[in-house]
C-alpha positions as CSV (number, residue, x, y, z in Angstrom):
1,X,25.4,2.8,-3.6
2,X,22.9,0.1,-4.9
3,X,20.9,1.2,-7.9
4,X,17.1,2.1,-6.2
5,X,15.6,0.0,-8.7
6,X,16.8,-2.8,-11.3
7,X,13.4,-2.0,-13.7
8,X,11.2,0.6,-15.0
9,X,8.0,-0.7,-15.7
10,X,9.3,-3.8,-16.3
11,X,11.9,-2.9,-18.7
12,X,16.0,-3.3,-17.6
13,X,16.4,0.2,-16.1
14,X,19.9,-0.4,-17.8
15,X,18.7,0.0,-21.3
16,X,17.1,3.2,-20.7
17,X,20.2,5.4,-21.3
18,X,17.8,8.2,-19.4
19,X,20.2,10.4,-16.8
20,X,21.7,13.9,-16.4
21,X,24.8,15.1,-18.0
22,X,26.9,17.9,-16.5
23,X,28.9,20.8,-18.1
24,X,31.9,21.1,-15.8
25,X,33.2,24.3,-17.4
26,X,29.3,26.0,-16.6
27,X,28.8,24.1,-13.2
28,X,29.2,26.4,-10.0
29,X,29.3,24.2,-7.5
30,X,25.9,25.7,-6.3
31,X,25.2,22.0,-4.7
32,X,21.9,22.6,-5.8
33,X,21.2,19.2,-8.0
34,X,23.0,17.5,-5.0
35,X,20.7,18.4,-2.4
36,X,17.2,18.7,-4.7
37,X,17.9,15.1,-5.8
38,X,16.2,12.6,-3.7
39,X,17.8,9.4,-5.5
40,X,21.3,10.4,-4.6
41,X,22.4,10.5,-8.4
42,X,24.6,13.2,-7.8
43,X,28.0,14.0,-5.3
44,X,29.8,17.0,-5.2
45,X,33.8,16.4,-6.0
46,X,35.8,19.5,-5.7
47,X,33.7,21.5,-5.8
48,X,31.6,20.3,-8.7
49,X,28.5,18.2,-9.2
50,X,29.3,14.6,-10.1
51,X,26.6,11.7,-12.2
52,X,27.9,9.2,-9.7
53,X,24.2,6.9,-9.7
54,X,23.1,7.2,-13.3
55,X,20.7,4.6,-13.3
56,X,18.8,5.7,-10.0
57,X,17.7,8.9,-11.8
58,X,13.7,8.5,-12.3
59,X,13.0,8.2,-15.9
60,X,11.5,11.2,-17.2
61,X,12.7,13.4,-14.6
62,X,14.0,16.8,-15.2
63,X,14.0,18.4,-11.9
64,X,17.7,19.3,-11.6
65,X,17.9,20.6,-14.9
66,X,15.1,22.4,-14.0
67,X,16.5,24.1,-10.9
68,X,20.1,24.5,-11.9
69,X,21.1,28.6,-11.9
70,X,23.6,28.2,-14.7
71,X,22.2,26.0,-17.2
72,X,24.8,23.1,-16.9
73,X,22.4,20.0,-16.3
74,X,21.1,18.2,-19.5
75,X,18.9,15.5,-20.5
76,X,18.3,13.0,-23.3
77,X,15.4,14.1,-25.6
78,X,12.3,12.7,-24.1
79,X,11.9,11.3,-27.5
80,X,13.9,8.5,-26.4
81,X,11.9,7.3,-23.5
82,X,8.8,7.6,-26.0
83,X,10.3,5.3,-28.5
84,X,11.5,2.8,-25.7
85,X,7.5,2.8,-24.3
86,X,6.7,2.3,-27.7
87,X,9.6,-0.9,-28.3
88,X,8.8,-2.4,-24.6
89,X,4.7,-2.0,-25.3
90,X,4.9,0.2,-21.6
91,X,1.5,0.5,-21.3
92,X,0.1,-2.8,-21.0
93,X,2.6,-3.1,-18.1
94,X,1.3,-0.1,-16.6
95,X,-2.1,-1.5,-16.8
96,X,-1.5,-4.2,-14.6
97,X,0.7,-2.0,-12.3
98,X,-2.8,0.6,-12.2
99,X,-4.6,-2.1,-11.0
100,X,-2.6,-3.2,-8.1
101,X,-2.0,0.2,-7.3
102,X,-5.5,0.5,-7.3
103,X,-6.2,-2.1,-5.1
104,X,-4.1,-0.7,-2.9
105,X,-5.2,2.5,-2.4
106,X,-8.5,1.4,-2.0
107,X,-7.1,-0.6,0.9
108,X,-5.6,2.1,2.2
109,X,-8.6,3.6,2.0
110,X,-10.4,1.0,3.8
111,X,-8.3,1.0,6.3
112,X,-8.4,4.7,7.3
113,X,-12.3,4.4,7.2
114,X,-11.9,1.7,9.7
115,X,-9.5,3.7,12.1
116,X,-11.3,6.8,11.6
117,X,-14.5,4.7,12.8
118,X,-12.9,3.3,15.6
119,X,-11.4,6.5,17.0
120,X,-15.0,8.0,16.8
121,X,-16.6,5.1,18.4
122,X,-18.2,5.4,21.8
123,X,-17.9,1.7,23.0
124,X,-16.5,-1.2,21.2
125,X,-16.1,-5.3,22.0
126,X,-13.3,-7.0,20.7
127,X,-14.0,-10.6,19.8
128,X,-11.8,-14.0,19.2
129,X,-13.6,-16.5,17.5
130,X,-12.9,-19.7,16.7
131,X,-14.1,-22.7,14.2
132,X,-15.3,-23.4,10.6
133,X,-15.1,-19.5,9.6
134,X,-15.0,-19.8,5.7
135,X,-17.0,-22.4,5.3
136,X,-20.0,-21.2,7.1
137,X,-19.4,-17.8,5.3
138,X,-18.9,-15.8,8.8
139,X,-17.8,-12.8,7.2
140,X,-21.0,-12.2,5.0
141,X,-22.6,-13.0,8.0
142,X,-21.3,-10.4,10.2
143,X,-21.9,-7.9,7.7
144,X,-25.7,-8.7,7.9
145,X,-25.2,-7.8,11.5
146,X,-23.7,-4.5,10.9
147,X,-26.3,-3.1,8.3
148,X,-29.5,-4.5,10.8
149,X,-27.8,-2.9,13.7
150,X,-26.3,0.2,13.3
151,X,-22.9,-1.1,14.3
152,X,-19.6,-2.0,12.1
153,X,-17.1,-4.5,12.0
154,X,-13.4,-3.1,12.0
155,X,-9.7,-4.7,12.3
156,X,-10.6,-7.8,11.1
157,X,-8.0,-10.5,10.6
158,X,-8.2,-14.2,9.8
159,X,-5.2,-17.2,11.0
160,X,-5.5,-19.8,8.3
161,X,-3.2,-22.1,8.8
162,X,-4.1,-24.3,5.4
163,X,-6.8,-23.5,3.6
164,X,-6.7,-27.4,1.9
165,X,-7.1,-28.5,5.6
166,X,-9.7,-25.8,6.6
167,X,-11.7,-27.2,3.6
168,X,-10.6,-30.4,3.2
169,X,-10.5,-31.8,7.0
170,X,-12.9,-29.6,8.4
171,X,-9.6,-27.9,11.0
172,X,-10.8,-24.7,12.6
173,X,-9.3,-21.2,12.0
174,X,-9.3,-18.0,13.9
175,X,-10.6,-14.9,13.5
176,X,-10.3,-11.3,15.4
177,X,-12.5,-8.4,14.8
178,X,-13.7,-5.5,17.0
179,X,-17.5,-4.6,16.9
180,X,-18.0,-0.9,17.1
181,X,-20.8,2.1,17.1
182,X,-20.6,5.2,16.1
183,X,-24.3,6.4,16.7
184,X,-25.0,4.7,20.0
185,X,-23.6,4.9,23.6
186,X,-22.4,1.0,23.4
187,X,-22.6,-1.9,21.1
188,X,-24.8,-4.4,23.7
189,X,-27.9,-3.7,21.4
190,X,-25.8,-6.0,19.2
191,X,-24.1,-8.6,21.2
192,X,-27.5,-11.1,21.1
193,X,-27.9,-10.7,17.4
194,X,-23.8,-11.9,17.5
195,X,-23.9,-14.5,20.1
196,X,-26.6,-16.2,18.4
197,X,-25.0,-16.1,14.5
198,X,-22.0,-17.7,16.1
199,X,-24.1,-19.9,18.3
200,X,-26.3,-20.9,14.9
201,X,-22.8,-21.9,13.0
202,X,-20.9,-23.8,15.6
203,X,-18.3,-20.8,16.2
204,X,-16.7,-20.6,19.3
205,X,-16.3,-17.2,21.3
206,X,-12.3,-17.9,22.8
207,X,-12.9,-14.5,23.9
208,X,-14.9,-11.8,24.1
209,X,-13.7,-8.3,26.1
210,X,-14.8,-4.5,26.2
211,X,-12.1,-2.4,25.1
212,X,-13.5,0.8,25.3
């Protein structure tokens, strides 16, 4: 089996000599580290648990160890993985990693705002719209709309197929989004205010549909 990853926060996960070691003579065969494991670091071979994936064991992990009956799972001191944080300067990798993850979660939190509105919305209007989107700062726009309104944009996605030609030759793009409410029976309180935004800034409506 391939090793699950090739690095640990940057660093060659091969020169992190970080994995279990197993007493045969005190192992039971208990298949206990085999099945707890969820990096498939171990087999069982006659009987007895086997280190066949080293390098897949998650550094700093002691689970198996830690569940083993009989004592016969050991580690490296976690000395060792200090020191190599300390050699490889770990934590200003880990800072940059933070910060993606970061971003990240707060897109995933985005995103379950915006599906959480949607399923709680009474009506909603999906709309296609084409034309110089960026440039006429449509998005900024749009959120104007949703704070004078009561109403939200959700789902919104952009086609861009170069943005040196969107900019550059003035070529359209394409954007879909979904207009929703969640305080009022439908969203036509708000279709004049978007008709005439997009009217204002040359965008075209390629279509414009009721979805719910």
């Amino acid at each position: 089996m391939s090793r699950i990853s090739d690095t640990w926060h940057g660093i060659p996960r091969e020169k992190i000599p970080w994995f279990p070691s197993v007493d045969e003579i005190k192992c039971i065969g208990c298949s206990l580290c085999f099945v707890t494991c969820g990096r498939n670091v171990y087999e069982m071979v006659g009987n007895k648990s086997k280190v066949v994936n080293p390098y897949n064991c998650l550094v700093g992990c002691t689970t198996c160890e830690t569940v083993c009956p009989v004592g016969a799972i050991s580690f490296p001191p976690k000395d060792m993985v200090h020191k190599i944080e300390r050699e490889y300067a770990v934590l200003k990798y880990v800072q940059k990693e933070s910060k993606r993850k970061g971003i990240k979660v707060a897109l995933d939190k985005a995103r379950a705002e915006a599906e959480r509105v949607v399923s709680q919305a009474n009506r909603r209007v999906e709309f296609t719209i084409s034309g110089h989107i960026l440039e006429r700062d449509i998005p900024k726009k749009l959120v104007d709309i949703t704070e004078k309104c009561d109403c939200d944009v959700v789902n919104l996605s952009m086609n861009i197929p170069s943005l040196k030609v969107c900019y550059d030759e003035k070529a359209p793009s394409v954007a879909k989004f979904e207009l929703v409410s969640q305080k009022l029976e439908d969203v036509s309180h708000c279709l004049d205010e978007m008709d005439k935004l997009l009217e204002e800034n040359d965008i075209v409506i390629v279509e414009q549909k009721k979805i719910s």
